[in-house]
C-alpha positions as protocol buffer text, in pm:
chain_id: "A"
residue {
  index: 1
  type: UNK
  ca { x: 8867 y: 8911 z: 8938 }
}
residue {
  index: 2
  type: UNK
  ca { x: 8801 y: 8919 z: 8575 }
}
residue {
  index: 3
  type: UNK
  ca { x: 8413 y: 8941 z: 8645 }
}
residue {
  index: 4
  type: UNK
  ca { x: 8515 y: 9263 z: 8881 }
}
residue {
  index: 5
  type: UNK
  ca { x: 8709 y: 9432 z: 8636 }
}
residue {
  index: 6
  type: UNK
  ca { x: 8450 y: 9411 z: 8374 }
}
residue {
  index: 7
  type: UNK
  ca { x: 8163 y: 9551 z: 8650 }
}
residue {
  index: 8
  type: UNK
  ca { x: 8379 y: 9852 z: 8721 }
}
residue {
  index: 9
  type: UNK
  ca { x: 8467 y: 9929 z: 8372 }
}
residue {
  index: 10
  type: UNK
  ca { x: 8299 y: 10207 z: 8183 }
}
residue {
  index: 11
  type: UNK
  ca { x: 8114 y: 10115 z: 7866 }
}
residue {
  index: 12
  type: UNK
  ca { x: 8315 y: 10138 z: 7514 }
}
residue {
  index: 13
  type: UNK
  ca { x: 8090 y: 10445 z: 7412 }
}
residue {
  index: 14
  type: UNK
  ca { x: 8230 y: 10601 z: 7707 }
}
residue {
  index: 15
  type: UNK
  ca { x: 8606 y: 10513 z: 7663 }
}
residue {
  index: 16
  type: UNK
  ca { x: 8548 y: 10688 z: 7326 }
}
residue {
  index: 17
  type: UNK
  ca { x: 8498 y: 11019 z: 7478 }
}
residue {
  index: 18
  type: UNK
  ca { x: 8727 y: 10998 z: 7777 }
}
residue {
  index: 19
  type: UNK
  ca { x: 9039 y: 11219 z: 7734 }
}
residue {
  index: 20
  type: UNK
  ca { x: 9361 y: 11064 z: 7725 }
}
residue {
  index: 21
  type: UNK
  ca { x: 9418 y: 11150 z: 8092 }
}
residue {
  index: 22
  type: UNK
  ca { x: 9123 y: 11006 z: 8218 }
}
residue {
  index: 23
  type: UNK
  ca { x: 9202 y: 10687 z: 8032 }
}
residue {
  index: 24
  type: UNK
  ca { x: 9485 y: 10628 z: 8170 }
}
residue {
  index: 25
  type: UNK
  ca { x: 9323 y: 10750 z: 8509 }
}
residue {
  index: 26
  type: UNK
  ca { x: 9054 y: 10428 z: 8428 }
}
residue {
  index: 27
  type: UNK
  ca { x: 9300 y: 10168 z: 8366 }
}
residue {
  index: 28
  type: UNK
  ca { x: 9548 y: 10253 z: 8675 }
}
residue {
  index: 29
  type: UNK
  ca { x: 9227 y: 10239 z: 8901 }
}
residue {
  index: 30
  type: UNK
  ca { x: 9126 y: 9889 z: 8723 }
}
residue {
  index: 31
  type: UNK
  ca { x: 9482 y: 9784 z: 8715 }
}
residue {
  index: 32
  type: UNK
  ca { x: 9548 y: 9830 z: 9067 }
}
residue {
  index: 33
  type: UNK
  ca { x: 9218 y: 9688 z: 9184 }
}
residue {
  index: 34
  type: UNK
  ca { x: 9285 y: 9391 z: 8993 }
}
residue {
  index: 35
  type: UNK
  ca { x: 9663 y: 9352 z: 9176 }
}
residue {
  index: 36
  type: UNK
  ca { x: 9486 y: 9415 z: 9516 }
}
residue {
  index: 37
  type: UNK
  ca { x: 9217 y: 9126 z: 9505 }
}
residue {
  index: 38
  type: UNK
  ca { x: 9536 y: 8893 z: 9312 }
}
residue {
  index: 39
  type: UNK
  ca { x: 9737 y: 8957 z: 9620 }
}
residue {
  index: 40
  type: UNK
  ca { x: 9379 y: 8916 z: 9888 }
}
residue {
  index: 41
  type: UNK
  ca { x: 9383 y: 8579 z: 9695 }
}
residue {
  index: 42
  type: UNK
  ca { x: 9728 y: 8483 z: 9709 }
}
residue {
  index: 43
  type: UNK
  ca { x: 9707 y: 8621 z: 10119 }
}
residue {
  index: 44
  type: UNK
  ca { x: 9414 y: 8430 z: 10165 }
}
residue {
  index: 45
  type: UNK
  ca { x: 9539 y: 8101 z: 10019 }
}
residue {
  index: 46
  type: UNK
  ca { x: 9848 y: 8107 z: 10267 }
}
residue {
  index: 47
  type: UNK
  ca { x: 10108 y: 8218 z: 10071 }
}
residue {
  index: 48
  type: UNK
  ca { x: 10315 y: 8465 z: 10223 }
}
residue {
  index: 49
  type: UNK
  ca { x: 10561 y: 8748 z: 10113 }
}
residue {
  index: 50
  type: UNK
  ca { x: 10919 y: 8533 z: 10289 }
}
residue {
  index: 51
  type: UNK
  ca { x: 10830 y: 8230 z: 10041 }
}
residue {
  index: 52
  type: UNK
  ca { x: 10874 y: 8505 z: 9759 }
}
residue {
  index: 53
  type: UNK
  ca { x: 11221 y: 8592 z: 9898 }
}
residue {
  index: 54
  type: UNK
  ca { x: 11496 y: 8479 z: 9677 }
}
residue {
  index: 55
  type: UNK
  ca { x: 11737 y: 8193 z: 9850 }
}
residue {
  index: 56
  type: UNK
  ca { x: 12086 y: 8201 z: 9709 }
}
């Protein structure tokens, strides 16, 4: 995932001149990317959203 991340990530020279909104555009993109292939994972390795589920 981590490997990911850093190919999709704009150079530093480029973060520089982003605007704030495109920023924070970048890292919700990158964020949710890296929560979609942590959940693949998890789905792929058999775990499953009722053994999440709280039991009281």
């Amino acid at each position: 995932m981590s490997i990911g991340l850093y190919w999709l990530a704009p150079e530093w020279q480029a973060w520089l001149e982003f605007s704030l909104f495109q920023r924070v555009g970048w890292v919700s993109v990158l964020v949710g990317l890296g929560a979609g292939v942590y959940f693949a994972w998890l789905a792929a390795f058999g775990l499953r959203l009722k053994q999440l589920k709280m039991h009281s």
